[in-house]
mmCIF file of the N, C-alpha and C atoms, coordinates in Angstrom:
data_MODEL
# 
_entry.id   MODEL 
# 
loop_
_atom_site.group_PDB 
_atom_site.id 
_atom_site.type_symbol 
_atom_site.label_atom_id 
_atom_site.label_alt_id 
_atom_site.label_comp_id 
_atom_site.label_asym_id 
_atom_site.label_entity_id 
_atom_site.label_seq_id 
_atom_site.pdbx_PDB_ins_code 
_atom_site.Cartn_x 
_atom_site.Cartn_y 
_atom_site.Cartn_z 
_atom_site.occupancy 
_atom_site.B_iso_or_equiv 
_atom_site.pdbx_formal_charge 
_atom_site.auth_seq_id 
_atom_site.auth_comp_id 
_atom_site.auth_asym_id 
_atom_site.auth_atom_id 
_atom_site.pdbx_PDB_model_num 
ATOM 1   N N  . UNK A 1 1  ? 148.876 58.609 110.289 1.00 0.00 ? 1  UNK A N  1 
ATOM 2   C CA . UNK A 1 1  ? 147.645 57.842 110.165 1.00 0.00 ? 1  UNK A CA 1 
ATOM 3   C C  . UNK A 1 1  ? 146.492 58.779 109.841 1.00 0.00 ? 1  UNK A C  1 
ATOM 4   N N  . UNK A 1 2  ? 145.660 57.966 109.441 1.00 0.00 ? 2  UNK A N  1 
ATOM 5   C CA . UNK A 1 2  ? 144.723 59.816 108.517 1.00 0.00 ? 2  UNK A CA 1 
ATOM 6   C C  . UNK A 1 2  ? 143.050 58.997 109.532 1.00 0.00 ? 2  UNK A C  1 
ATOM 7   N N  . UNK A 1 3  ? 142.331 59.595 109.471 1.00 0.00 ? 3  UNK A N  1 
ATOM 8   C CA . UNK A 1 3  ? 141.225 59.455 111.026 1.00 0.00 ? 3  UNK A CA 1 
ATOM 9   C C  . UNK A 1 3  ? 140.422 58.252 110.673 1.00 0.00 ? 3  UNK A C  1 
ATOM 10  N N  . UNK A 1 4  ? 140.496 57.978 109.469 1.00 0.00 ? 4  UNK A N  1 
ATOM 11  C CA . UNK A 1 4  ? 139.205 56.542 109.455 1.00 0.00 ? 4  UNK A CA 1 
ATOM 12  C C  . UNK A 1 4  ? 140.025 55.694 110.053 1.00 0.00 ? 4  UNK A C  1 
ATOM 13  N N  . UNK A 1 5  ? 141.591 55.824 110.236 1.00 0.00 ? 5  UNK A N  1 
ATOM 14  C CA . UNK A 1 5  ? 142.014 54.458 110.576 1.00 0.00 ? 5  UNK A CA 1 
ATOM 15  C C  . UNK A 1 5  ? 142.099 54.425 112.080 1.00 0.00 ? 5  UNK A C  1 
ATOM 16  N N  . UNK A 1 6  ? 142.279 55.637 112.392 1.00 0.00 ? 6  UNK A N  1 
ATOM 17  C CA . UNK A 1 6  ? 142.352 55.901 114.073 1.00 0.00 ? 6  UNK A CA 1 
ATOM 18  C C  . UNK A 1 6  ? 140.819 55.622 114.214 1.00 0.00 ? 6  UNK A C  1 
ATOM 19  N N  . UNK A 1 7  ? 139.649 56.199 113.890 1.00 0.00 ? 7  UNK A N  1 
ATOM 20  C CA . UNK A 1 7  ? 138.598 55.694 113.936 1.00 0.00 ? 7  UNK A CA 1 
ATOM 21  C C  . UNK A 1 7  ? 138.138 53.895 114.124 1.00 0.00 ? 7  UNK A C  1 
ATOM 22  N N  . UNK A 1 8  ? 138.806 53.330 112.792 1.00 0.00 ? 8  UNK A N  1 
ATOM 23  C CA . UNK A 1 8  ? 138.391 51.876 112.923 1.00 0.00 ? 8  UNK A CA 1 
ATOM 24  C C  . UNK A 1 8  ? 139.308 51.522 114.380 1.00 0.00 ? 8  UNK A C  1 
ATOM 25  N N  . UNK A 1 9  ? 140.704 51.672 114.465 1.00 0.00 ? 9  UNK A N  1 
ATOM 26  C CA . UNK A 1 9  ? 141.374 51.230 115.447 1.00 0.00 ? 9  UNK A CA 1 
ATOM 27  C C  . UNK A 1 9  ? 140.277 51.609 116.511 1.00 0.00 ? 9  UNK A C  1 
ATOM 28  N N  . UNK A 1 10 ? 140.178 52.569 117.251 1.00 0.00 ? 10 UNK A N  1 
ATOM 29  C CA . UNK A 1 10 ? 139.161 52.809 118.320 1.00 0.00 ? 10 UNK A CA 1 
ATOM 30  C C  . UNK A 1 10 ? 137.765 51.932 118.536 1.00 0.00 ? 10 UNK A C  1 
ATOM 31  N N  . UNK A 1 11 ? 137.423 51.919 117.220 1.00 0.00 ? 11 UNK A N  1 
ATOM 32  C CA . UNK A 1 11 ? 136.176 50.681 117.494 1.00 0.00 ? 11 UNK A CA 1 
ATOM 33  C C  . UNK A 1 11 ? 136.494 49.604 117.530 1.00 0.00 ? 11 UNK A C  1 
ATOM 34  N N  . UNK A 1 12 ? 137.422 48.849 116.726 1.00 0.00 ? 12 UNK A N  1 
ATOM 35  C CA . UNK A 1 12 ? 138.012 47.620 117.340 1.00 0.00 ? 12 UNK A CA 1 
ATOM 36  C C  . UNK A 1 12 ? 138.430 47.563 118.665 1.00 0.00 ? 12 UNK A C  1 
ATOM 37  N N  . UNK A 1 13 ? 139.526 48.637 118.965 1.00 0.00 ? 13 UNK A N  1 
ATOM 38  C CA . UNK A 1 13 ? 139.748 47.849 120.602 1.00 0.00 ? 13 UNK A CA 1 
ATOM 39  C C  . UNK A 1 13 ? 138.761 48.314 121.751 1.00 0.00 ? 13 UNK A C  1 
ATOM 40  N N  . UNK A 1 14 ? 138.074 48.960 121.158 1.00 0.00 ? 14 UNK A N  1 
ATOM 41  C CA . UNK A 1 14 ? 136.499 48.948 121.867 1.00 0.00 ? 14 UNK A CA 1 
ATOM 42  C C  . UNK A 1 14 ? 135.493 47.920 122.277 1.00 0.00 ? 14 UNK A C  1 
ATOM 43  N N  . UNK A 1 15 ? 135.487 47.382 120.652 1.00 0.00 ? 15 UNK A N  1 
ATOM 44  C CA . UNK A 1 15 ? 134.502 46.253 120.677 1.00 0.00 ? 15 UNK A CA 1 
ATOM 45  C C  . UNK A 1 15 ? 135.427 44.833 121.052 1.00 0.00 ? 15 UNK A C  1 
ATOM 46  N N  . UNK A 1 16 ? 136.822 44.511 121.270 1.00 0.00 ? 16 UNK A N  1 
ATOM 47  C CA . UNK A 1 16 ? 137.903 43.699 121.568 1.00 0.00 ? 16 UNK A CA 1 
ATOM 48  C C  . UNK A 1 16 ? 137.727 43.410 123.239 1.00 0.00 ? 16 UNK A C  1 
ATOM 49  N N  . UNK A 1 17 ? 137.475 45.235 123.605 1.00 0.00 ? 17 UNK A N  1 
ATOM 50  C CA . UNK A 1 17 ? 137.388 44.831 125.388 1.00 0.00 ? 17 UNK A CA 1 
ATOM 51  C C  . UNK A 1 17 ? 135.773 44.450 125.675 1.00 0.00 ? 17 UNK A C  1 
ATOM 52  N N  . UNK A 1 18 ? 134.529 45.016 125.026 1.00 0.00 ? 18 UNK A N  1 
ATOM 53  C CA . UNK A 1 18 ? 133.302 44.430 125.225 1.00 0.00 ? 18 UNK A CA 1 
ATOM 54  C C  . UNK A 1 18 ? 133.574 43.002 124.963 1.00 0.00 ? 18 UNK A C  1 
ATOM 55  N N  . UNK A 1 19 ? 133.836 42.236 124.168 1.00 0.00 ? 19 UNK A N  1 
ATOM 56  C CA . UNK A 1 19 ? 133.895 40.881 123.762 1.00 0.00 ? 19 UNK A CA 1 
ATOM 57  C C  . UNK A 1 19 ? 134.894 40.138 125.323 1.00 0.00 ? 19 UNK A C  1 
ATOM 58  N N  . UNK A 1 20 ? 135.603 40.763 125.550 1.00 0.00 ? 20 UNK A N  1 
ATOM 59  C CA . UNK A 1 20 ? 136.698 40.281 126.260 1.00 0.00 ? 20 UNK A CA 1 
ATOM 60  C C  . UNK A 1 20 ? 136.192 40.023 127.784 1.00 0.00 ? 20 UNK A C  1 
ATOM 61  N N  . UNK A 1 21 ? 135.691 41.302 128.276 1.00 0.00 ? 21 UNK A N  1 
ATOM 62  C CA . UNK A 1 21 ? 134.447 41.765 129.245 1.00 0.00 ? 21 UNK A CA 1 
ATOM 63  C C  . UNK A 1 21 ? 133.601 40.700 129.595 1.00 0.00 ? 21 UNK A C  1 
ATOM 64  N N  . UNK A 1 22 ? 132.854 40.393 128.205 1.00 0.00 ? 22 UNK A N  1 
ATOM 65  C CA . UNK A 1 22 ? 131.468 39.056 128.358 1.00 0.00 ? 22 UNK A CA 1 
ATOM 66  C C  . UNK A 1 22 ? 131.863 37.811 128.444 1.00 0.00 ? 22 UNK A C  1 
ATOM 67  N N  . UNK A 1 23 ? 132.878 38.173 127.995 1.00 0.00 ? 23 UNK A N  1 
ATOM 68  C CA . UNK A 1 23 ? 133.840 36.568 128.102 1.00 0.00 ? 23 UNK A CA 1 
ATOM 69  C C  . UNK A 1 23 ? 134.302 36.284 129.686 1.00 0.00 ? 23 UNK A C  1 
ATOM 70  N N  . UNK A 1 24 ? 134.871 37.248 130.073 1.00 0.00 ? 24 UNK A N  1 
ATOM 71  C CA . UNK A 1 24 ? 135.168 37.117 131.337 1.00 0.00 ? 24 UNK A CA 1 
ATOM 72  C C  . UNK A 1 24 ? 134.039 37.168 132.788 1.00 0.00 ? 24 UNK A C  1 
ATOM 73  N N  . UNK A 1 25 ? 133.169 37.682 132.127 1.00 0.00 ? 25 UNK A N  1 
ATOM 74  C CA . UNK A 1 25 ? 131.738 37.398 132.768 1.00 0.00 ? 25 UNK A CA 1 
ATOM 75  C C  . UNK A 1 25 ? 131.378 36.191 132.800 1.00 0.00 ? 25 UNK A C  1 
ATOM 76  N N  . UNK A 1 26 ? 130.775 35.575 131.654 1.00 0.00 ? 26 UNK A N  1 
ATOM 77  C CA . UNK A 1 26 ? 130.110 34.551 131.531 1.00 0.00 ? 26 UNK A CA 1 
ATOM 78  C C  . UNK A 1 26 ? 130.720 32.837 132.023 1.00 0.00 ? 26 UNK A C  1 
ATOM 79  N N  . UNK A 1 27 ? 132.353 33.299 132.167 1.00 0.00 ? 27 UNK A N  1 
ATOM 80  C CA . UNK A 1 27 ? 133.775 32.515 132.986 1.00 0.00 ? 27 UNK A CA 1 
ATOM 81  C C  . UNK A 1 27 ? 133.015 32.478 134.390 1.00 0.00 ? 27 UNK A C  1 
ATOM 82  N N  . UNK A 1 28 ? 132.924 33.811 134.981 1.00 0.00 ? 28 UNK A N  1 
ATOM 83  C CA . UNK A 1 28 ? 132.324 33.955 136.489 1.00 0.00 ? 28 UNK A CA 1 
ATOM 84  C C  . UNK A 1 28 ? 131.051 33.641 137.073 1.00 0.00 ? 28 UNK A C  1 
ATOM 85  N N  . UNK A 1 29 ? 130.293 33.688 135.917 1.00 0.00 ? 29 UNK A N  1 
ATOM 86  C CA . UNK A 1 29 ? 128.793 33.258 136.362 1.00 0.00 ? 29 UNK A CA 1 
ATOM 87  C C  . UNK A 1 29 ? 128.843 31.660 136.086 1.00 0.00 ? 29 UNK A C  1 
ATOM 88  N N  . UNK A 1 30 ? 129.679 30.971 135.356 1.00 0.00 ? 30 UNK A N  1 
ATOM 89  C CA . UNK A 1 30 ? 129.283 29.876 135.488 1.00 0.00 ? 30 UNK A CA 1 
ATOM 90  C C  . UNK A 1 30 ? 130.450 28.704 136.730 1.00 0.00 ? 30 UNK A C  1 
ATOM 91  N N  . UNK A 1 31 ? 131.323 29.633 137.080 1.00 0.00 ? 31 UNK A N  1 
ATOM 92  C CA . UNK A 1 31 ? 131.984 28.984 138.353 1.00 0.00 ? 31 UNK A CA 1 
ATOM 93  C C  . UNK A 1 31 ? 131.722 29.207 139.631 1.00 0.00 ? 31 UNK A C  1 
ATOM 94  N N  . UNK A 1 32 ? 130.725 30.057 139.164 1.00 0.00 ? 32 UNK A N  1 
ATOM 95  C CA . UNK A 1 32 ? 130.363 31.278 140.952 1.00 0.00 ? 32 UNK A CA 1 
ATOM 96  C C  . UNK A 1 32 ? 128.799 30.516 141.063 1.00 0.00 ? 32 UNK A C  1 
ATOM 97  N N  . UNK A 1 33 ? 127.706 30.135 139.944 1.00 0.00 ? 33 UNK A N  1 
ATOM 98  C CA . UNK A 1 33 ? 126.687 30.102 139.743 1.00 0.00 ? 33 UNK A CA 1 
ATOM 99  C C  . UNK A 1 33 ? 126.176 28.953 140.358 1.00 0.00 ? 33 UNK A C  1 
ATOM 100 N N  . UNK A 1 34 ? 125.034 28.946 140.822 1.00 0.00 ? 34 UNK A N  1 
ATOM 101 C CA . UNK A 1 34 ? 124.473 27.537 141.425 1.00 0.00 ? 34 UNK A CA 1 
ATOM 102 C C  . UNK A 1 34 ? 124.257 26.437 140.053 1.00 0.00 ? 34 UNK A C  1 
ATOM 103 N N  . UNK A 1 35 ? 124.529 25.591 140.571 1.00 0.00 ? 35 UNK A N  1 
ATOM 104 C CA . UNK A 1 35 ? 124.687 23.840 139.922 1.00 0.00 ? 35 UNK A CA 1 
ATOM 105 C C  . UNK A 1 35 ? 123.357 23.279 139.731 1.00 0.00 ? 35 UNK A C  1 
ATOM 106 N N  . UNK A 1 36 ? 122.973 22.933 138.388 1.00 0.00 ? 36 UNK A N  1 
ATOM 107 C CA . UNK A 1 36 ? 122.172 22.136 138.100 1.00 0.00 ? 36 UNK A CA 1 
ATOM 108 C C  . UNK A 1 36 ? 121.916 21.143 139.013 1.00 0.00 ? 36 UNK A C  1 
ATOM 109 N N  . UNK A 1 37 ? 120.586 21.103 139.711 1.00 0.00 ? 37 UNK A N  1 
ATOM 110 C CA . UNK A 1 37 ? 119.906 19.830 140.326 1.00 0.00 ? 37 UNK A CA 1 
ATOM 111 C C  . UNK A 1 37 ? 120.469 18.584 140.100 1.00 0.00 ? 37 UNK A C  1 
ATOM 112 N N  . UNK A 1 38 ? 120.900 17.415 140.276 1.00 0.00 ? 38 UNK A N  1 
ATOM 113 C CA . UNK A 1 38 ? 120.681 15.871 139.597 1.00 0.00 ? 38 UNK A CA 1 
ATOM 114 C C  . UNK A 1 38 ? 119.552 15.275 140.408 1.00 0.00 ? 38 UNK A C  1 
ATOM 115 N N  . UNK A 1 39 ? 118.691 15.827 140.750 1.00 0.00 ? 39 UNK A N  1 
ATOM 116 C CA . UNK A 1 39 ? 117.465 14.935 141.386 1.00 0.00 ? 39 UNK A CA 1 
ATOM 117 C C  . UNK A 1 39 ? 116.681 14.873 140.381 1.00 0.00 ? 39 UNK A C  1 
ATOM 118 N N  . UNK A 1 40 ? 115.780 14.030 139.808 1.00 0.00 ? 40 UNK A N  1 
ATOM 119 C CA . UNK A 1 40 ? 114.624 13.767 139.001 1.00 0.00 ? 40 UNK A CA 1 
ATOM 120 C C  . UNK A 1 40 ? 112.861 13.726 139.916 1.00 0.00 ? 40 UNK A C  1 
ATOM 121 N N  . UNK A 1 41 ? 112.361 14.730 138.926 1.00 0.00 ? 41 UNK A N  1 
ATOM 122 C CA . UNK A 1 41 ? 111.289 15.382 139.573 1.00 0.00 ? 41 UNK A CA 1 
ATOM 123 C C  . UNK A 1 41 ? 110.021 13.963 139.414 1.00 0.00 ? 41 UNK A C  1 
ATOM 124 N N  . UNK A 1 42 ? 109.504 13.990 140.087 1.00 0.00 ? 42 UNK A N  1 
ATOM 125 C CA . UNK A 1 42 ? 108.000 13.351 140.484 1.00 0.00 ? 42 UNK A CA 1 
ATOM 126 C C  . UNK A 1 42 ? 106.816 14.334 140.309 1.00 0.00 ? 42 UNK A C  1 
ATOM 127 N N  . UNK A 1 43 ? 106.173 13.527 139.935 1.00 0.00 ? 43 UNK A N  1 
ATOM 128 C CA . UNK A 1 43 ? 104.328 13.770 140.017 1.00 0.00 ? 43 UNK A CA 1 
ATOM 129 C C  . UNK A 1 43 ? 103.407 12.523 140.395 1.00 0.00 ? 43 UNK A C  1 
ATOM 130 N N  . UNK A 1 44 ? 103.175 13.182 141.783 1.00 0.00 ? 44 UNK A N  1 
ATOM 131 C CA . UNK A 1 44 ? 101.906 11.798 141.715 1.00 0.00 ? 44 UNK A CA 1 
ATOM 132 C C  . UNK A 1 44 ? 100.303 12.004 141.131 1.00 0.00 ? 44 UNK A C  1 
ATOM 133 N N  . UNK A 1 45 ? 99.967  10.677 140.452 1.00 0.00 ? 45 UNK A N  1 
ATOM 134 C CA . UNK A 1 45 ? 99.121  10.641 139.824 1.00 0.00 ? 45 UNK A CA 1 
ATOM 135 C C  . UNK A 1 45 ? 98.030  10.423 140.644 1.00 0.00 ? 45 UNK A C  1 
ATOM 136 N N  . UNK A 1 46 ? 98.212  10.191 142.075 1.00 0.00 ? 46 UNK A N  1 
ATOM 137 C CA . UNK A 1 46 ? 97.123  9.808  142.994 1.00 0.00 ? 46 UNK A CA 1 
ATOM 138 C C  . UNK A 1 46 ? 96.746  11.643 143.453 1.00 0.00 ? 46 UNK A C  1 
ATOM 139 N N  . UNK A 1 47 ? 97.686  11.934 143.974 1.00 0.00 ? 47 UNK A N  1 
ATOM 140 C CA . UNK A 1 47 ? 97.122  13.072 144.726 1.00 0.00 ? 47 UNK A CA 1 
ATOM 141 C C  . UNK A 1 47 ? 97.826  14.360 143.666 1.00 0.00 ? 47 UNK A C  1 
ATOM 142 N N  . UNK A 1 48 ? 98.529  14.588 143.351 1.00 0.00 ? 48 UNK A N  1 
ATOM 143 C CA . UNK A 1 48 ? 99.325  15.404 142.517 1.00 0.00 ? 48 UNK A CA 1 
ATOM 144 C C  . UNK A 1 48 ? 100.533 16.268 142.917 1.00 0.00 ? 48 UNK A C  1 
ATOM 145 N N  . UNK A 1 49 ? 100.911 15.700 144.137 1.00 0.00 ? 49 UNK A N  1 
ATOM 146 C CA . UNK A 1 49 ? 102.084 16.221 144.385 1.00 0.00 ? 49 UNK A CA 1 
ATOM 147 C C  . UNK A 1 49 ? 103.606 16.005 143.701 1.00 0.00 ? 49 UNK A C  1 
ATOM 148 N N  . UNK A 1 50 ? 104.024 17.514 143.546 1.00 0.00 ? 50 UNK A N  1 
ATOM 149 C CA . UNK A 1 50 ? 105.299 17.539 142.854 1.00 0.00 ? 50 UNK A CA 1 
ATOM 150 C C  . UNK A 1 50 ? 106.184 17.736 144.058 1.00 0.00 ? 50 UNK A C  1 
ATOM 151 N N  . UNK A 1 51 ? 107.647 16.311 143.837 1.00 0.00 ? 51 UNK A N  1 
ATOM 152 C CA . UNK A 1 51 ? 108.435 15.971 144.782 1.00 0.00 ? 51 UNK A CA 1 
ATOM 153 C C  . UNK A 1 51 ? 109.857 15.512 144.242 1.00 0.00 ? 51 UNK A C  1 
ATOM 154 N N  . UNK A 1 52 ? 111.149 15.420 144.894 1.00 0.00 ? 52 UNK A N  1 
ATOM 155 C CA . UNK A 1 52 ? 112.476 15.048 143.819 1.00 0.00 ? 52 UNK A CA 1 
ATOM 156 C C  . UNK A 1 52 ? 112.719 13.902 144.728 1.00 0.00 ? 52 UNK A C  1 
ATOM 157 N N  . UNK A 1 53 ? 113.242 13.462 144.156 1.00 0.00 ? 53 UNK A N  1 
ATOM 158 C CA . UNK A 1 53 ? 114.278 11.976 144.502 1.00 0.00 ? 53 UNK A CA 1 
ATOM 159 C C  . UNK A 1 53 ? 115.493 11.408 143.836 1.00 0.00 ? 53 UNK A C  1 
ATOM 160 N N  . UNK A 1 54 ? 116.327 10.819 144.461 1.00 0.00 ? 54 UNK A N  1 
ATOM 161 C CA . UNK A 1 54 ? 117.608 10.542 143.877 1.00 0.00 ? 54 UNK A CA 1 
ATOM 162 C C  . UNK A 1 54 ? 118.309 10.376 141.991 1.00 0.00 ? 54 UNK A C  1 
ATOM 163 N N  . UNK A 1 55 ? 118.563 10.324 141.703 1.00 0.00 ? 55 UNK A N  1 
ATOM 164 C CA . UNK A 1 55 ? 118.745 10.727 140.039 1.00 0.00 ? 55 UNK A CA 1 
ATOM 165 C C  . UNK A 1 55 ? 118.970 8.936  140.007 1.00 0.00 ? 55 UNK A C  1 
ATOM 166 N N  . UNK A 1 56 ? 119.109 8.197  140.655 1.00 0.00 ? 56 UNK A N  1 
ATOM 167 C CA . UNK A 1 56 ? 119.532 6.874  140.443 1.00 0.00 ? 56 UNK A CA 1 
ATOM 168 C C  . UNK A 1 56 ? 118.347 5.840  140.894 1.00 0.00 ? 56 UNK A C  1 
ATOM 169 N N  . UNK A 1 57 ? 116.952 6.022  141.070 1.00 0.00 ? 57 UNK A N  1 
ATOM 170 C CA . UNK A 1 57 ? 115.928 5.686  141.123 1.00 0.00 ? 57 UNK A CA 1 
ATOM 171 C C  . UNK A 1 57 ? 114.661 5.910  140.132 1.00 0.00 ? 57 UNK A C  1 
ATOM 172 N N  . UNK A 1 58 ? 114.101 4.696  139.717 1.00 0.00 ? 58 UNK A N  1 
ATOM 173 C CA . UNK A 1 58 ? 113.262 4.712  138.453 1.00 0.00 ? 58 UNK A CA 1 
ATOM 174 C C  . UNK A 1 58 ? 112.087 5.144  138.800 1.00 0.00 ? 58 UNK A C  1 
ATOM 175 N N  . UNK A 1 59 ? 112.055 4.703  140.230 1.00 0.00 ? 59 UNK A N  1 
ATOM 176 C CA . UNK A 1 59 ? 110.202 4.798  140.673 1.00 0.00 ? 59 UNK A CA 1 
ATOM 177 C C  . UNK A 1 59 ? 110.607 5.519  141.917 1.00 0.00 ? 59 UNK A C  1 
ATOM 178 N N  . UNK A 1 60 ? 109.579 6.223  142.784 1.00 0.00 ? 60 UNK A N  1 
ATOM 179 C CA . UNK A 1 60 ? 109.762 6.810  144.070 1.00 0.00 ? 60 UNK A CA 1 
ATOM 180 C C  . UNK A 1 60 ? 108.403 6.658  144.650 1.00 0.00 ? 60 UNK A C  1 
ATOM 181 N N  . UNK A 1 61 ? 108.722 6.987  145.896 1.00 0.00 ? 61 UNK A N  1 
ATOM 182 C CA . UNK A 1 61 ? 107.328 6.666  146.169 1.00 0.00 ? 61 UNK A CA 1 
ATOM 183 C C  . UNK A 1 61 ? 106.662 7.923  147.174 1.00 0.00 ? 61 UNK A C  1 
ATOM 184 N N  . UNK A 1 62 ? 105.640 8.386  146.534 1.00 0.00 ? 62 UNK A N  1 
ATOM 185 C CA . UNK A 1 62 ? 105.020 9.743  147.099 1.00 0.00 ? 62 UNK A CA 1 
ATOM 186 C C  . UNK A 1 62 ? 104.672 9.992  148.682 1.00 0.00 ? 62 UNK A C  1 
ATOM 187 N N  . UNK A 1 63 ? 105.344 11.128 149.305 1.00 0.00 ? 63 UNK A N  1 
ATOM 188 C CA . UNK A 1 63 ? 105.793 11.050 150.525 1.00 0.00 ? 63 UNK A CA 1 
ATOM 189 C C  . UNK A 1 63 ? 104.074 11.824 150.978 1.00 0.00 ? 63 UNK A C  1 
ATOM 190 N N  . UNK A 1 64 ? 103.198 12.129 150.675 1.00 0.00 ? 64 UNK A N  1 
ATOM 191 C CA . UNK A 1 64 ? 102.005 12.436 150.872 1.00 0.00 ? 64 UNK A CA 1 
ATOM 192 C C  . UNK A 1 64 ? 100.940 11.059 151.054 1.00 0.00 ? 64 UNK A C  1 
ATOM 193 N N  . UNK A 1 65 ? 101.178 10.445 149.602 1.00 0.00 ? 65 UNK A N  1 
ATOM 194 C CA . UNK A 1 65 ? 100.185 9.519  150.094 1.00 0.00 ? 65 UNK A CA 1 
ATOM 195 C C  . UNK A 1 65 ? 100.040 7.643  149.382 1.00 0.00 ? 65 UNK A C  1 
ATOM 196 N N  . UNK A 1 66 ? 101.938 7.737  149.305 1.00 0.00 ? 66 UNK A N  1 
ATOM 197 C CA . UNK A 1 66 ? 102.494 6.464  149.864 1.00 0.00 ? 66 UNK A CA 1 
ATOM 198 C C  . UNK A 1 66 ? 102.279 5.610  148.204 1.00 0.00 ? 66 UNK A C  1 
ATOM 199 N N  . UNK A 1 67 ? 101.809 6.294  147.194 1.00 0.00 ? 67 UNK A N  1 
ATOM 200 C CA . UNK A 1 67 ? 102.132 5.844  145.886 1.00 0.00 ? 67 UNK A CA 1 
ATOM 201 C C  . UNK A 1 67 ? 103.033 5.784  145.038 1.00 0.00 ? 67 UNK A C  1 
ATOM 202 N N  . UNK A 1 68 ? 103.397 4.239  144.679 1.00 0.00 ? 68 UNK A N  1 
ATOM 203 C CA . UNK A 1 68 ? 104.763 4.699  143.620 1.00 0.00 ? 68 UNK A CA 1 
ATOM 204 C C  . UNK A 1 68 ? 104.299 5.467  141.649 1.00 0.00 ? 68 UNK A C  1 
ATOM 205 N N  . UNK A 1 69 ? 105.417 6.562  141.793 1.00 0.00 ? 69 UNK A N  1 
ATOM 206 C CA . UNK A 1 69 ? 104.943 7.218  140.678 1.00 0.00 ? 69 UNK A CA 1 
ATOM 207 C C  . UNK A 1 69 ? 106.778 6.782  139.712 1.00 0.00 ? 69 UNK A C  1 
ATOM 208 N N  . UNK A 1 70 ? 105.907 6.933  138.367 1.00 0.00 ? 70 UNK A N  1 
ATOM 209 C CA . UNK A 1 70 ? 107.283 7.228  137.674 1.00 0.00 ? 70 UNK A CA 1 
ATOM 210 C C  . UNK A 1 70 ? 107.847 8.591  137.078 1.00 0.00 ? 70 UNK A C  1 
ATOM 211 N N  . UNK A 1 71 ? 109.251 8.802  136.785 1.00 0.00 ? 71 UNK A N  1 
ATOM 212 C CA . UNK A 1 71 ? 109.490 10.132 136.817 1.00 0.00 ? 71 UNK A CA 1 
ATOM 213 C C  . UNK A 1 71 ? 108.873 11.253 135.630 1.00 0.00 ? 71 UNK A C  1 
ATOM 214 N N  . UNK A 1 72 ? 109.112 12.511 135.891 1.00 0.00 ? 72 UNK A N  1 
ATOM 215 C CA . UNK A 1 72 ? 108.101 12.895 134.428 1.00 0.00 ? 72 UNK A CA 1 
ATOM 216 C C  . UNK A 1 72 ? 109.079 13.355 133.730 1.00 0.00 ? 72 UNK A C  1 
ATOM 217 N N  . UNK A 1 73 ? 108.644 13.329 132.549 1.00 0.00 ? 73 UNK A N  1 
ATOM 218 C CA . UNK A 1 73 ? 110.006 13.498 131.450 1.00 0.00 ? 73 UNK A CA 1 
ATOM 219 C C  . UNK A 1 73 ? 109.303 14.567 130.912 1.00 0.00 ? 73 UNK A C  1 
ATOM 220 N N  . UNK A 1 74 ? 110.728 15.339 130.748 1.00 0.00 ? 74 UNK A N  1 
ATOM 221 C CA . UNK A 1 74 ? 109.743 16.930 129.754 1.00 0.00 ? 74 UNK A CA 1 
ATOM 222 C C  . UNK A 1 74 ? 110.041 17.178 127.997 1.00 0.00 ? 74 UNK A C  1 
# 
């Protein structure tokens, strides 16, 4: 084998185990990783408190000062 090819071989299974590496990372961070919320966030328009409530409720009603708000969409 004459050295560019031992060369390319070396950077391939170089760059084969980096790829392989992030792969196997990004496997672990997303089974190990904390879980998206399903609560839907509030703002009240009376006083302005930001508050969550069940993902299966349209309206909630503000635990400060007893107004129903609807949810805020981003």
């Amino acid at each position: 084998m004459s050295a560019s090819h031992l060369l390319i071989l070396y950077v391939a299974i170089t760059l084969g185990g980096l790829c392989a590496l992030g792969i196997y990372s990004e496997m672990r961070r997303r089974r190990f990783g904390p879980t998206h919320s399903e609560d839907t966030i509030f703002r009240c328009k009376n006083c302005g408190s930001v508050y969550t409530d069940d993902s299966d409720v349209d309206r909630s009603r503000c635990s400060h000062c007893g107004k129903m708000n609807e949810p805020i969409v981003f």
